[in-house]
C-alpha positions as CSV (number, residue, x, y, z in Angstrom):
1,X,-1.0,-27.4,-4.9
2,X,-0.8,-23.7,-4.9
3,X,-2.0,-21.4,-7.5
4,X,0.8,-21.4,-10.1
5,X,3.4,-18.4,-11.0
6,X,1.0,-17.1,-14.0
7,X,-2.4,-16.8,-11.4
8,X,-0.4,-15.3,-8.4
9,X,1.6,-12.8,-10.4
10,X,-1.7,-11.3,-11.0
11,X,-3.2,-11.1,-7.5
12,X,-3.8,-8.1,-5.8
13,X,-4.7,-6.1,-9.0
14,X,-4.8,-3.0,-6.7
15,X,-3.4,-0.8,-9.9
16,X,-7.1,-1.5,-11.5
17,X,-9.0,-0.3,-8.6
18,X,-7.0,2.8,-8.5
19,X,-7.9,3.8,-12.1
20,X,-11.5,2.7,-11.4
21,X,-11.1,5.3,-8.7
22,X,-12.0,2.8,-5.6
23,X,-10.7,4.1,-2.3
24,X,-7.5,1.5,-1.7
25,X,-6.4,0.7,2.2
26,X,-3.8,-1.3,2.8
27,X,-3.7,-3.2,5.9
28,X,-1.7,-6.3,7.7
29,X,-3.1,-9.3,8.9
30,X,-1.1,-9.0,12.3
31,X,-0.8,-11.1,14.3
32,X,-0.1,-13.3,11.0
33,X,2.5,-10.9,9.2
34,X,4.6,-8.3,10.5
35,X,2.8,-4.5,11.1
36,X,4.5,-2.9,8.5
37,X,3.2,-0.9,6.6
38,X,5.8,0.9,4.6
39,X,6.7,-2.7,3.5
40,X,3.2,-2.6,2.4
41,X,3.4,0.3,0.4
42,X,6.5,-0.7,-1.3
43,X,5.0,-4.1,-2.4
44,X,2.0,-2.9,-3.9
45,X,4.1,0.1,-5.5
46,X,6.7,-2.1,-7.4
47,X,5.2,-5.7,-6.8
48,X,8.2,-7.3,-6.9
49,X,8.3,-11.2,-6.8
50,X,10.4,-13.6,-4.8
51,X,10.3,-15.5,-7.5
52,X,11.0,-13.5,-10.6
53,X,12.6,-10.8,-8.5
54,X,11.2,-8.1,-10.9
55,X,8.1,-6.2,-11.1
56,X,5.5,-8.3,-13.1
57,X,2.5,-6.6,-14.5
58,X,3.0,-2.9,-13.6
59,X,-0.2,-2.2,-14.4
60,X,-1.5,-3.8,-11.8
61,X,0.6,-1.6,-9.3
62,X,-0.7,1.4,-7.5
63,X,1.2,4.7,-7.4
64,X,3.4,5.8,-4.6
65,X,1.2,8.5,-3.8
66,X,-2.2,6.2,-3.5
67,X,0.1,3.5,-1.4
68,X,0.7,6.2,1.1
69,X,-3.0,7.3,1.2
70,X,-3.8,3.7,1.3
71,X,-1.3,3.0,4.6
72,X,-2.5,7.0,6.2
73,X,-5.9,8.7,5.4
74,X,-7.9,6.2,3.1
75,X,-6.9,3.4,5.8
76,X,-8.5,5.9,8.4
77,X,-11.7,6.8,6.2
78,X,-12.3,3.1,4.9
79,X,-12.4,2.4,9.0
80,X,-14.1,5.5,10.0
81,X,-11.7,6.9,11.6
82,X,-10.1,9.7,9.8
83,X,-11.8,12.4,12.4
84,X,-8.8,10.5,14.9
85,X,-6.4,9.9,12.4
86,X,-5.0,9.3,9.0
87,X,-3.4,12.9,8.3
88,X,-1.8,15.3,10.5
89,X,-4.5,17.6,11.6
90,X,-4.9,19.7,15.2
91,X,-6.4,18.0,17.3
92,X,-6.0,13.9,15.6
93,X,-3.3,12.2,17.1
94,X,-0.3,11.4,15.8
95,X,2.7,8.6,14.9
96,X,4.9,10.2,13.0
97,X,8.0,8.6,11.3
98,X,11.1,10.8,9.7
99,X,11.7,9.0,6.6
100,X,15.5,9.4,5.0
101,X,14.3,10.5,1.6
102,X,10.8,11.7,0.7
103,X,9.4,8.6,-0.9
104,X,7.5,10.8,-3.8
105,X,10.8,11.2,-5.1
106,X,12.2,7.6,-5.3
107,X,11.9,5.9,-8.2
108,X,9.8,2.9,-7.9
């Protein structure tokens, strides 16, 4: 049945929730999709469809700046966790990822 191209173009409004100013954490449901979360980041940044192939209702997209909290230190805080992790800190621990290009800076 599905849900139709109009209703699923407009799931996820996680672009509302940031302007209402409710923390956002983006997660995976691994084992069921692929643990990755700068995929995750990108999606809800430019929400990109496969079927369309453009961004549909831009509003509804978070910043690049919230997607990063959302996949670092608001993931950490909404599971409270972010005294172990979330942002670089002495003494949390640390996976750390050298990125090509600072993501800030990359047009969406």
């Amino acid at each position: 049945v599905g849900l139709g191209p109009e209703r699923a173009e407009t799931m996820c409004p996680l672009g509302l929730l940031e302007q209402a100013g409710v923390p956002v954490a983006l997660h995976s449901d691994f084992t069921m999709a692929p643990a990755q979360p700068l995929l995750l980041a990108w999606t809800a940044v430019n929400r990109v469809t496969a079927v369309r192939k453009k961004c549909n209702h831009p509003e509804l997209a978070l910043t690049t700046f919230t997607a990063l909290r959302g996949i670092t230190l608001t993931a950490a805080e909404v599971l409270g966790i972010s005294d172990k992790v979330g942002s670089i800190e002495v003494g949390k621990e640390a996976n750390l990822v050298l990125l090509e290009k600072n993501p800030l800076k990359i047009p969406a």
